[in-house]
C-alpha positions as CSV (number, residue, x, y, z in Angstrom):
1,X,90.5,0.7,99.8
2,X,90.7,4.2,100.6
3,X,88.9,7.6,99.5
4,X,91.0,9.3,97.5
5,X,90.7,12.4,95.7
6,X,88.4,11.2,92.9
7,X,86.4,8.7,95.0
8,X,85.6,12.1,96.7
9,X,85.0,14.0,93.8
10,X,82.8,11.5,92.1
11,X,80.9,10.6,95.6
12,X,80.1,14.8,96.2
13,X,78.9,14.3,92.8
14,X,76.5,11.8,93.4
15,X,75.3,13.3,96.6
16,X,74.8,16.7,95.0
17,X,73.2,15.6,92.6
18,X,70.9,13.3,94.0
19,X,70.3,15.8,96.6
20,X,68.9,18.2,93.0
21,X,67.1,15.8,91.4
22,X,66.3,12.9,93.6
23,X,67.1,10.6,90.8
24,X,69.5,8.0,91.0
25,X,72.6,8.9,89.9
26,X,74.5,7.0,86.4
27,X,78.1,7.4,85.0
28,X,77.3,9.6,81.8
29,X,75.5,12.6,84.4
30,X,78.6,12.6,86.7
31,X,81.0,13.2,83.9
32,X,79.3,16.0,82.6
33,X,78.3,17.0,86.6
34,X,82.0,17.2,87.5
35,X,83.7,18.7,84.1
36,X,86.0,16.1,84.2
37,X,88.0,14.4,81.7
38,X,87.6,10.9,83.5
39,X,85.5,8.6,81.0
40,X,82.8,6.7,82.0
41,X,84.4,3.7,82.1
42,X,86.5,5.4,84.7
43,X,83.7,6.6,86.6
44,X,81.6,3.4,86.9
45,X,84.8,1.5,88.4
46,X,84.8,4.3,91.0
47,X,81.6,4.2,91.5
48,X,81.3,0.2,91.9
49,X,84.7,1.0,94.6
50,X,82.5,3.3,96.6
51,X,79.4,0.6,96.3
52,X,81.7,-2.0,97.6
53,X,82.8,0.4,100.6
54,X,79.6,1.1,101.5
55,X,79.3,4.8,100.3
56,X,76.3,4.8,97.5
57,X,74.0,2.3,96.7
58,X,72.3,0.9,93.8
59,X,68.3,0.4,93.7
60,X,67.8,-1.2,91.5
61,X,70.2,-3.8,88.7
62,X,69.7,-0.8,85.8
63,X,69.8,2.1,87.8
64,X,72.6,4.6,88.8
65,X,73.3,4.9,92.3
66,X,72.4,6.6,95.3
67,X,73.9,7.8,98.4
68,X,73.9,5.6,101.3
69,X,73.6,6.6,105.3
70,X,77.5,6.4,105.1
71,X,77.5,8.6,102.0
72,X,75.5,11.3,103.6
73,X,78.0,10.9,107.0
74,X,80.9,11.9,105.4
75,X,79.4,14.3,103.3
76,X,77.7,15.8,106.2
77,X,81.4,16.0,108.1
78,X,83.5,16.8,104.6
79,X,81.8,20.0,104.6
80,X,81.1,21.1,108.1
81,X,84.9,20.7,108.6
82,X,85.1,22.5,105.0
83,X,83.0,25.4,106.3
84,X,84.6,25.4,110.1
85,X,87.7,26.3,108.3
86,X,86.4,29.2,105.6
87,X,85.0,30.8,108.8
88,X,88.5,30.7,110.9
89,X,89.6,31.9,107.9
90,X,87.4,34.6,107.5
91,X,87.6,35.4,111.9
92,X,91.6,35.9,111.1
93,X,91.1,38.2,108.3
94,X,88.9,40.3,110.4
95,X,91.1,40.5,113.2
96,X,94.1,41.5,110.9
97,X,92.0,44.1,109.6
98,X,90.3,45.6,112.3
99,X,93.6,46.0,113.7
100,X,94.7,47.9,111.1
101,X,91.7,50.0,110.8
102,X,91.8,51.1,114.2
103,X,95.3,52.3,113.8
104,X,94.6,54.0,110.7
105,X,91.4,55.7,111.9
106,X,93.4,56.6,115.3
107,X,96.3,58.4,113.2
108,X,93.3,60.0,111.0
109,X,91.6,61.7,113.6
110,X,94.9,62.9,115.2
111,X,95.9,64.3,111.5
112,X,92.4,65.9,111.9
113,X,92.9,67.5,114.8
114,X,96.9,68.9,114.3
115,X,95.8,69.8,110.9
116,X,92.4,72.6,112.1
117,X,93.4,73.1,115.6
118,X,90.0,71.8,116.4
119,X,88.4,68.5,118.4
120,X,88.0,65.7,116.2
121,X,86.1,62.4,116.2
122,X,86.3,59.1,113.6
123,X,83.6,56.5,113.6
124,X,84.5,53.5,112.8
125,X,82.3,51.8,109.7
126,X,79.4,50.2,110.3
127,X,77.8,48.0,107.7
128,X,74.5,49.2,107.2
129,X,71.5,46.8,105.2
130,X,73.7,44.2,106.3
131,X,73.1,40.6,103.6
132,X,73.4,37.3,105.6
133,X,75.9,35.1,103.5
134,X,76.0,32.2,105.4
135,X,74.4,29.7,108.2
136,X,75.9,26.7,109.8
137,X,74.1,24.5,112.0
138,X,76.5,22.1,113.5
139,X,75.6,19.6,116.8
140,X,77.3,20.0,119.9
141,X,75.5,17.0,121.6
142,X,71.8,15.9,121.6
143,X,70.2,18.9,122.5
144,X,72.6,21.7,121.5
145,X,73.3,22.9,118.4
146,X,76.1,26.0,117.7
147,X,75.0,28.3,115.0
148,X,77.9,30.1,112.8
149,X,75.9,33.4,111.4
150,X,78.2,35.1,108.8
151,X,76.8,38.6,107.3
152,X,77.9,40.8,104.9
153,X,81.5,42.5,105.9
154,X,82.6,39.4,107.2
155,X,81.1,39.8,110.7
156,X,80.7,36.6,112.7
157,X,78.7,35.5,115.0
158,X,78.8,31.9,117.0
159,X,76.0,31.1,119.7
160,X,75.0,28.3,121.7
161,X,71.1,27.5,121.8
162,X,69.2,24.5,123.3
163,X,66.5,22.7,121.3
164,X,64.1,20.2,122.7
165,X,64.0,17.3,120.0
166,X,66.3,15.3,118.4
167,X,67.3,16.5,115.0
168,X,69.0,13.0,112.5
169,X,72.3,14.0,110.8
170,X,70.4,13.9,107.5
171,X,67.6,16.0,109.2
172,X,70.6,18.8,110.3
173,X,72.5,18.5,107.0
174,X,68.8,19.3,105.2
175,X,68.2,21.8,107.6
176,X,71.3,23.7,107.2
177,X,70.7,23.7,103.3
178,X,67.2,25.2,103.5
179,X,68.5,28.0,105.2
180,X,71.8,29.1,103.4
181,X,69.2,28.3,100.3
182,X,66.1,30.5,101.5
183,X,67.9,33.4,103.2
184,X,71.5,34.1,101.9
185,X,71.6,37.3,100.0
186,X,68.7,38.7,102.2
187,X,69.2,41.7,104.6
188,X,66.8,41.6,108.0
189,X,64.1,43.4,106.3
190,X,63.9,40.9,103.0
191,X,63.2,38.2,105.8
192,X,59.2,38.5,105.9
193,X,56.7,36.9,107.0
194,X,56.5,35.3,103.8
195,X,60.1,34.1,103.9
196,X,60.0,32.9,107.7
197,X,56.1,31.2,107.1
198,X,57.8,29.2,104.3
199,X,60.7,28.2,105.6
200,X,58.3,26.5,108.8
201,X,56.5,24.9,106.2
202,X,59.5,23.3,104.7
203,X,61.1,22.8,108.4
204,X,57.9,20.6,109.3
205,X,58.3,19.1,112.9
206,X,61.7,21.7,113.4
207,X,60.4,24.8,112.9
208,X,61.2,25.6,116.5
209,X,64.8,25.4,115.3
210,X,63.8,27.9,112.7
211,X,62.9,30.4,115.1
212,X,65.9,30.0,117.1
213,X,68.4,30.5,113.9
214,X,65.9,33.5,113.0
215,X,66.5,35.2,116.3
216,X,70.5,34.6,115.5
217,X,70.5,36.1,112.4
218,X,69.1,39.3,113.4
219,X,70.5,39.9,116.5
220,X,74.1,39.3,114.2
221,X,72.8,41.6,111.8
222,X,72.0,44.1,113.9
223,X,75.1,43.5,116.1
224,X,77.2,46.3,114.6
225,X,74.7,49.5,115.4
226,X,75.0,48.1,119.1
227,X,78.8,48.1,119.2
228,X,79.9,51.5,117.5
229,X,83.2,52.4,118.1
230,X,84.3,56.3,118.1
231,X,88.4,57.5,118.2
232,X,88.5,61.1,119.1
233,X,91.7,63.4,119.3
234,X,92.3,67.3,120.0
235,X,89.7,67.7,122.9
236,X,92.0,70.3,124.8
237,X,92.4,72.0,121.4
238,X,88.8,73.9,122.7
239,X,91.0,75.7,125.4
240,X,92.2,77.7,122.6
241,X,88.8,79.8,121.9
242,X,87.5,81.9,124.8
243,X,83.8,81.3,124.6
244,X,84.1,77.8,125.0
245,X,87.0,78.0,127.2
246,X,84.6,78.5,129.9
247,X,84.9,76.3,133.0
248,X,81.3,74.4,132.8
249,X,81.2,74.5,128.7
250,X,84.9,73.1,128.7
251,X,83.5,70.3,131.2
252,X,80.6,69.2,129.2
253,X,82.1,69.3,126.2
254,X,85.4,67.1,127.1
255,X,83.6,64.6,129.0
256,X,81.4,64.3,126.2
257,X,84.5,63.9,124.1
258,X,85.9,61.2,126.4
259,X,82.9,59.5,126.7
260,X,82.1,58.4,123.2
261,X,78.8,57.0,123.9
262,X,77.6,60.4,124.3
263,X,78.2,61.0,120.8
264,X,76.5,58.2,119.4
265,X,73.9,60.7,118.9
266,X,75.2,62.5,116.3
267,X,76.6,59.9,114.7
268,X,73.1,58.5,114.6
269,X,71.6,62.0,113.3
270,X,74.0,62.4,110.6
271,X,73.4,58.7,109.7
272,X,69.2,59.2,109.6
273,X,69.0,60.2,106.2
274,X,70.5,58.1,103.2
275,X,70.9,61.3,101.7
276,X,73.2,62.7,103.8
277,X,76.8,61.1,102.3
278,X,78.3,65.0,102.0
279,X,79.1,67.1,104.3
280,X,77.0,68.9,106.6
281,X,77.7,71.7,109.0
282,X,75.6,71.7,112.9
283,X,75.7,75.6,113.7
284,X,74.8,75.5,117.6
285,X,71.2,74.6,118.2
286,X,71.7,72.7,115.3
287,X,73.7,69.9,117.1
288,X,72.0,66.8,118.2
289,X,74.5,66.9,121.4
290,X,73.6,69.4,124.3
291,X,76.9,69.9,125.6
292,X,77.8,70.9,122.3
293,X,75.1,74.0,121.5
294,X,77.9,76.8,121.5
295,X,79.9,74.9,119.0
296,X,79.9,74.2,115.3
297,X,80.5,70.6,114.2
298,X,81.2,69.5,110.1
299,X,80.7,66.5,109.4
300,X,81.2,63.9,106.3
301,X,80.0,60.3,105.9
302,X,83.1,58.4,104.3
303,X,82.6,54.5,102.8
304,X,84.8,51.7,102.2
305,X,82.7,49.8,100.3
306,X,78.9,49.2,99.4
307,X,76.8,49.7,102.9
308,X,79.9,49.5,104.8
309,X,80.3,53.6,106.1
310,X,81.6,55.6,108.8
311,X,81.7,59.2,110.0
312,X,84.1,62.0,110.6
313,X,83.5,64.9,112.4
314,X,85.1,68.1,113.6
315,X,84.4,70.4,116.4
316,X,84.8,73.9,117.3
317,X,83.7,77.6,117.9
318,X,81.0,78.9,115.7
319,X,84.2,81.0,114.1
320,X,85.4,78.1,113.0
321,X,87.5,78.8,109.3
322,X,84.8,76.4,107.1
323,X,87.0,77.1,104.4
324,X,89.8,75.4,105.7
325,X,87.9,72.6,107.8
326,X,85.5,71.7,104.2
327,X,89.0,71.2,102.3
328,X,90.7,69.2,105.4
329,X,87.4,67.4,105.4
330,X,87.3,66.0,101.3
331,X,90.9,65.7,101.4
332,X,90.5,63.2,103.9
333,X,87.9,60.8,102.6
334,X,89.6,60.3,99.5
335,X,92.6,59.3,101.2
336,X,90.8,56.7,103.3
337,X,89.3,55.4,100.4
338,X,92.4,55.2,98.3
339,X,93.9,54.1,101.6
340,X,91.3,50.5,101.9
341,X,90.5,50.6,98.0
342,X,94.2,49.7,98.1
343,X,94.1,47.6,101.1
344,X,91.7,45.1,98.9
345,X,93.7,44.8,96.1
């Protein structure tokens, strides 16, 4: 005999459900646990089929059944193969859409900058109070285990960590369902010292394992503020205005342009307050960037979606027409968002 389809279906069944209630398992609770339209007549001759191969067990002559090592193997494979796939899945999505956002915020900030005559700058979004959606914990060999952090925006992140004990199949599958159970949904600061104290507690002799997974999901989380990415166009645009025309301003201010680190900066100031989703105007002093203190820089926070925001900013002489630059500005971020609100649908 094989596993087919419903051998399947009815053995997840039994596993899942065991797994909720710790009961043993009868006909009548699968056929209402799977929504099916199998009887239970239908279901006990699978279930007897699986018994026979080795897949449940029964514990007693009046019981229902339960899962057997066997059972919990190919459970334990079915959905860590299940789960490898969603996230290459969700890795080739991202790259098909990153690619198309860096094209589309590249062509943005060159618009930006034909369109005022002045320098402009893009960043791209960051995902700010970033929600962990899901863990795996899958074995490598005996002492290495790969964890597969997935957080909200679809960002991914695999690492290799050592542990120093064994960990049973059983004991990995139960680990990987205390985490996705305790911590999906959370962002970094929801995981307390409550959350993390409990979770030992239920790890018992692996917490040590809990620690490592911990340190995963927050360095994932926090992954994107590390790793901000900034097109600019229009930098020789400032030759057109005298005072910053100067030889040592003109420097500064295209090297800083070149080298977008620099502006990380003001991409952080204008980020600081939660408040600060219009647009604001840096007069001089006003800028967060030295080598930009004889300019004037507008800037608007644009979003794509809940958390998930970026920034646009132009820059140029303290004469700069506002008028013309706050218009360009709003015109823009509703295009980007009709732009990706289309993208989704």
């Amino acid at each position: 005999m094989e596993l087919d389809d419903r051998k399947i279906t009815i053995l997840k069944a039994i596993i899942k459900n065991y797994m909720d209630t710790g009961e043993p398992v009868g006909s009548r609770t699968i056929s209402k646990y799977t929504e099916s339209k199998w009887s239970s007549a239908t279901i006990r001759n699978e279930m007897s089929d699986l018994e026979e191969m080795g897949y449940i067990i029964q514990p007693h002559t009046s019981a229902g059944r339960i899962p057997s090592d066997k059972g919990y193997r190919f459970y334990v494979d079915q959905i860590m193969e299940e789960k490898e796939l969603q996230v290459t899945e969700l890795q080739e999505l991202m790259i098909q859409r990153v690619d198309r956002l860096e094209l589309v915020l590249k062509q943005l900030a060159k618009l930006l900058a034909n369109n005022t005559n002045y320098a402009a700058l893009i960043s791209a979004p960051q995902y700010h109070h970033n929600k962990l959606k899901f863990i795996q914990l899958s074995r490598v060999d005996t002492y290495k285990l790969l964890i597969v952090t997935v957080v909200e925006g679809n960002i991914i992140k695999n690492t290799m960590v050592t542990i120093h004990e064994e960990i049973e199949d059983e004991e990995l599958l139960n680990l990987n369902i205390l985490l996705n159970s305790s911590l999906n949904g959370l962002t970094i600061e929801e995981i307390n010292l409550g959350v993390i104290s409990s979770l030992k507690e239920q790890a018992g002799n692996h917490s040590q394992v809990v620690d490592l997974v911990l340190n995963e999901v927050a360095d994932a989380i926090k992954a994107d503020e590390d790793d901000l990415q900034i097109y600019t166009s229009g930098a020789t645009n400032i030759f057109k205005y005298p005072e910053l025309s100067d030889g040592e301003k003109a420097s500064q201010l295209l090297g800083t342009l070149e080298h977008t680190e620099l502006l990380q900066d003001l991409i952080s100031d204008v980020n600081e307050s939660e408040e600060n989703s219009g647009i604001q105007v840096y007069i001089g002093d006003e800028t967060p960037v030295q080598a930009m203190k004889d300019c004037s820089v507008v800037t608007a926070n644009y979003e794509l979606g809940e958390g998930i925001r970026g920034t646009i900013g132009i820059i140029g002489p303290k004469r700069m027409d506002y008028e013309k630059v706050l218009k360009t500005l709003k015109t823009l971020m509703t295009q980007l968002d009709a732009t990706f609100k289309k993208d989704e649908r």
